[in-house]
C-alpha positions in Angstrom: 0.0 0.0 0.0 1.2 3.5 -1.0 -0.1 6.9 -0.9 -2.8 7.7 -3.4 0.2 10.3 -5.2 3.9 9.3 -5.8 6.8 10.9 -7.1 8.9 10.9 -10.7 12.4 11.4 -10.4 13.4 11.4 -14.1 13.7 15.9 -13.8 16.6 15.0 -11.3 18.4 14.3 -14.5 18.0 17.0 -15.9 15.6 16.1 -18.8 12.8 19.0 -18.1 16.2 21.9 -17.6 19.0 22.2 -15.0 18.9 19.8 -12.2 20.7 20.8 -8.9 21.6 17.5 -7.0 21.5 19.1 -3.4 18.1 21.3 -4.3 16.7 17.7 -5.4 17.7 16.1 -2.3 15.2 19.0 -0.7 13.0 18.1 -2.8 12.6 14.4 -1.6 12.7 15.7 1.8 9.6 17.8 1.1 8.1 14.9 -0.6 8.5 12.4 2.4 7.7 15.1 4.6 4.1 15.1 2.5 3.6 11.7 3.1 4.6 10.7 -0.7 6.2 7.2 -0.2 5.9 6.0 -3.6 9.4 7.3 -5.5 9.9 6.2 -9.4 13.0 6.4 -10.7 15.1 4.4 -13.8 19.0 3.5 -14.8 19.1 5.7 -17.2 18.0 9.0 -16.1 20.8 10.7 -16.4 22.6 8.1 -16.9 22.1 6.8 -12.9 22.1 10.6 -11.7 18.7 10.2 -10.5 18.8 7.0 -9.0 22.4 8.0 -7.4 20.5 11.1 -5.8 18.3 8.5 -4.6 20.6 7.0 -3.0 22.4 9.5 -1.3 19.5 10.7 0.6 18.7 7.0 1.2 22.6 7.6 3.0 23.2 10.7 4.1 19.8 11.7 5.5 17.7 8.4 6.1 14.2 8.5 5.9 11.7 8.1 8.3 8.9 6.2 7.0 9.3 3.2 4.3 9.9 4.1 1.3 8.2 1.9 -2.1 10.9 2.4 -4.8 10.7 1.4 -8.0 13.4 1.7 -10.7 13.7 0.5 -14.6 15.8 -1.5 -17.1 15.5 -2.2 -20.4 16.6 0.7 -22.8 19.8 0.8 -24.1 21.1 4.5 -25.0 21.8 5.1 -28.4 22.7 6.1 -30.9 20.7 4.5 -32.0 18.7 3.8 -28.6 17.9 -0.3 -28.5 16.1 -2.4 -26.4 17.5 -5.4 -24.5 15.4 -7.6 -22.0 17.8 -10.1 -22.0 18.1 -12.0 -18.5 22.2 -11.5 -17.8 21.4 -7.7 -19.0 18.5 -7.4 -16.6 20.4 -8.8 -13.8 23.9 -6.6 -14.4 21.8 -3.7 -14.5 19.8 -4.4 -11.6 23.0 -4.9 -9.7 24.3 -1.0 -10.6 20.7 -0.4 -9.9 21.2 -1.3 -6.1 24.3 0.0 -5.5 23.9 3.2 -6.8 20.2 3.1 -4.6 22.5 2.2 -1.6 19.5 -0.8 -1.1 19.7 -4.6 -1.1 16.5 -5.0 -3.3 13.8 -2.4 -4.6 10.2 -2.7 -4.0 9.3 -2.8 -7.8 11.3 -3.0 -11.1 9.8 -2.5 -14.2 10.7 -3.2 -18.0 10.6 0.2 -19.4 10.4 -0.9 -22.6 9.7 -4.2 -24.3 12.2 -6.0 -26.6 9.6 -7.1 -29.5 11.5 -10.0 -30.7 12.0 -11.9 -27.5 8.9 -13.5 -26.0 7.8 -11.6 -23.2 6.5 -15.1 -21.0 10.6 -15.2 -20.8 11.1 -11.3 -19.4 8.1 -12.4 -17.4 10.1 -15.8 -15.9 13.3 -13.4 -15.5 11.7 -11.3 -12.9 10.1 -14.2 -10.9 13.3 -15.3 -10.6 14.6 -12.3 -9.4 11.4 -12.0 -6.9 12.3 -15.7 -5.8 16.1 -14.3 -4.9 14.6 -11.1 -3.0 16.1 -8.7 -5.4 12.7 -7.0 -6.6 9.7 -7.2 -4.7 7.4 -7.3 -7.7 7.6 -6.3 -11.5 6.0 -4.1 -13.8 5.6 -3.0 -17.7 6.0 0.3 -18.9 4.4 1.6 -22.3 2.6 -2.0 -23.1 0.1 -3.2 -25.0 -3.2 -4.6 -23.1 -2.3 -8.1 -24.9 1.1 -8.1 -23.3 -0.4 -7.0 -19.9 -2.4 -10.2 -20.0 0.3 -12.8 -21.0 3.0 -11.4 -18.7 0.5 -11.9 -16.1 0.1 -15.1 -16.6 3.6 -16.2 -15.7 4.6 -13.9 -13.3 2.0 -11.6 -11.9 2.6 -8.1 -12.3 2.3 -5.5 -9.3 1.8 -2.3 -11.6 1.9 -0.9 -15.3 3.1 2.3 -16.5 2.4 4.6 -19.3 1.6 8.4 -19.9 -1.4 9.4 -19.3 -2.9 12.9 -18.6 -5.6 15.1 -20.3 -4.0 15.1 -23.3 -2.7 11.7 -23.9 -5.1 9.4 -23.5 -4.3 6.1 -25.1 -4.5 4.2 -21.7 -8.3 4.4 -22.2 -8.1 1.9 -24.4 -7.2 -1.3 -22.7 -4.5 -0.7 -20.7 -6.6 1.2 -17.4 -9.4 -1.7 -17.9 -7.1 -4.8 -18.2 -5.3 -3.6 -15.3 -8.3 -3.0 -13.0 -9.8 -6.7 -14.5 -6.2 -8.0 -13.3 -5.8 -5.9 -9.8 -2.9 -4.3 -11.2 -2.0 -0.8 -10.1 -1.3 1.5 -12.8 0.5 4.2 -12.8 0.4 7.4 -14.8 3.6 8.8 -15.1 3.8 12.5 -17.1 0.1 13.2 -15.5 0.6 17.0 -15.8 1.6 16.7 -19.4 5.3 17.3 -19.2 5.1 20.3 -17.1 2.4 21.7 -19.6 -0.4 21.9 -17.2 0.6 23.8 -14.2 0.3 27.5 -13.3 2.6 29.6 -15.0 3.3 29.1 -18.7 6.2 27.6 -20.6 8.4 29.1 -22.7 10.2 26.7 -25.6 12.4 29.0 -26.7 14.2 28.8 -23.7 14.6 25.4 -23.2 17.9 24.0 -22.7 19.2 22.1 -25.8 19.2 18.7 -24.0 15.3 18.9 -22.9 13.1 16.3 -24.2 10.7 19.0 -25.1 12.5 20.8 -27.6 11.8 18.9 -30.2 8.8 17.3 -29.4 5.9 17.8 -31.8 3.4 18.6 -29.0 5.7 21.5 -27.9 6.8 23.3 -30.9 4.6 25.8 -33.1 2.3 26.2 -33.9 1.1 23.2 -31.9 2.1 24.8 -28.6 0.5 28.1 -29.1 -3.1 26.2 -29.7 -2.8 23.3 -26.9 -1.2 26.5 -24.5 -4.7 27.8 -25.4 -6.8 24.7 -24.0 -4.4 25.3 -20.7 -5.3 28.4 -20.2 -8.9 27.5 -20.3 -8.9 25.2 -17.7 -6.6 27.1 -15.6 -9.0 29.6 -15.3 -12.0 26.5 -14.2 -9.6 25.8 -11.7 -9.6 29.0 -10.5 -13.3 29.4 -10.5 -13.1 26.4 -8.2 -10.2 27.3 -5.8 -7.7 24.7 -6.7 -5.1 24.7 -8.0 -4.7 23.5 -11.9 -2.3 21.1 -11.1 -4.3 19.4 -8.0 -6.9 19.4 -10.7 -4.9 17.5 -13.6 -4.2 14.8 -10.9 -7.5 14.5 -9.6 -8.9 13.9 -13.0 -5.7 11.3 -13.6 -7.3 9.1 -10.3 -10.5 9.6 -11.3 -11.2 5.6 -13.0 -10.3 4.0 -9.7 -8.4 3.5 -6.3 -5.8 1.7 -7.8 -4.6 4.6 -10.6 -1.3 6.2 -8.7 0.2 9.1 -10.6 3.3 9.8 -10.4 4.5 13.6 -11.0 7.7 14.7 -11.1 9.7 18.2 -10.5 12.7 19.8 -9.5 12.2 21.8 -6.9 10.0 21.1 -3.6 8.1 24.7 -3.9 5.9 23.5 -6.8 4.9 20.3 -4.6 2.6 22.0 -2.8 0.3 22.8 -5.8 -0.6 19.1 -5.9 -0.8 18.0 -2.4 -4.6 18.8 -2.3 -5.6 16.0 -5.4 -6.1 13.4 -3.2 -8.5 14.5 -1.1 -10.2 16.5 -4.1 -13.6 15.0 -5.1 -14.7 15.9 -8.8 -18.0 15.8 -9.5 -19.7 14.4 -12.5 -20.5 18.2 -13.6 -16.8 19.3 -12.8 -16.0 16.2 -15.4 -18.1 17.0 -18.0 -16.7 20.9 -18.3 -13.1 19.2 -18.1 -14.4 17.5 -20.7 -15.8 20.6 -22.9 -12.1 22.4 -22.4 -10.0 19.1 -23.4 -11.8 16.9 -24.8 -10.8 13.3 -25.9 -8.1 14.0 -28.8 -7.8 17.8 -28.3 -4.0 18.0 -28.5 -2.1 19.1 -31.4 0.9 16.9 -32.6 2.4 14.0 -31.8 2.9 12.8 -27.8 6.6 11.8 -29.0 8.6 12.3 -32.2 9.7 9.8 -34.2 13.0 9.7 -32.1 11.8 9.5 -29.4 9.0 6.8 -29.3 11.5 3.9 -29.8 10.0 0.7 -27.7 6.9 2.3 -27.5 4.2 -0.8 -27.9 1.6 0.5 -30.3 -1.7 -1.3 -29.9 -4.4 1.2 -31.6 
């Protein structure tokens, strides 16, 4: 059991603009001091930065309530990015995983992206072993199909499932939020506030660093941004009109389906925490969906959710 928000790590790498290591141990601290004990992280954000960050609060300031961490494998940085689910891989990274975590095992460890051409009933045997051992305390798939949900399963039961989901990317609807409530496994949103789009002060492209994942993502560069920056604006203001905050909103909406949907924001800094704190204990009504649902409706976004570059491993399944 975790709290009904966790927390995404991959901005302590640097991928969303400059990351400061000692401002994102604060951050953690804020985040265990508001009761979020569900901390998502992977080997290659930054290349282990993020995890290693991890670790060195696990270290050098301790926590004081368990912590469920959960960490990835699978993609191999490029160029050209691959994919590799291969068992000896899984294991040596899992290894690097733990030290750099300063643990003995992690609560969950996902596949963050499938290798197509090896069966995944053999990934699916990998992690029970690795379960068996007391490595991992449970598994999970990230960007799946609902067909691979189901035959993973089957061997190995999964714990939870990952994949983007937020008002404007909504594929999840599709199979993946309904196979995993059929299955009683979690699932987690992760990029629930659109990549830092949804929150309460605009973003600016042009000044994004050269390395952020944005830059060249369709969804952020014009004139898409200038028309989905319009849809934000919109509902900032029925969040006003309400007294929340737009962010508290966007995760509210996210948990909406069921009890077992735990999204997983990220940021750098513990200041802009506080503007989602209140989304779990924020009840939306069936009228508050419906004008939601006026201002971004299902497909409103313009462009792409990843460029071609970027959506290697991606399991398409619609």
């Amino acid at each position: 059991m975790v709290g009904a928000i966790g927390f995404g790590a991959m901005s302590f790498a640097g991928f969303f603009g400059p990351a400061d290591d000692e401002t994102s141990l604060k951050t953690l601290a804020a985040a265990e001091a508001a009761g979020i004990d569900f901390w998502d992280t992977a080997n290659i954000y930054g290349m282990g930065r993020s995890e290693s960050v991890i670790g060195r609060y696990f270290k050098e300031i301790g926590t004081s309530r368990p912590i469920t961490l959960a960490t990835k494998v699978g993609i191999v940085p490029g160029p050209p990015r691959t994919i590799n689910n291969e068992a000896g891989y899984i294991r040596r990274e899992l290894e690097a995983s733990l030290t750099r975590l300063n643990r003995d095992h992690v609560e969950l460890y996902y596949i963050h992206r499938r290798e197509q051409d090896r069966p995944i009933e053999d990934v699916a045997e990998t992690m029970g072993k690795l379960i068996e051992e007391g490595l991992i305390g449970g598994w999970g798939l990230s960007e799946v199909a609902p067909t691979t949900i189901k035959r993973a399963h089957a061997v190995t039961p999964l714990r939870a499932v990952q994949s983007e989901y937020s008002l404007w990317s909504r594929e999840p609807e599709l199979g993946v939020i309904q196979t995993c409530a059929t299955l009683g496994i979690a699932f987690v949103p992760f990029s629930p506030l659109a990549r830092g789009m949804i929150t309460a002060n605009d973003l600016t492209p042009n000044t994004f660093e050269p390395h952020d994942f944005r830059r060249v993502n369709p969804r952020f560069v014009e004139p898409n941004f200038s028309t989905n920056l319009s849809h934000v604006h919109a509902l900032r203001d029925f969040a006003q009109g309400k007294g929340i905050t737009v962010t508290a909103l966007a995760l509210a909406w996210s948990m909406k389906a069921n009890d077992t949907v735990i999204p997983i924001p990220g940021t750098r800094t513990a200041e802009h925490m506080q503007d989602w704190l209140a989304a779990a204990s924020l009840d939306l009504s069936a009228n508050d969906l419906m004008l939601i649902e006026q201002i971004m409706p299902v497909g409103w976004a313009h462009g792409a959710r990843y460029a071609d570059t970027q959506v290697v491993g991606v399991e398409r399944y619609c």
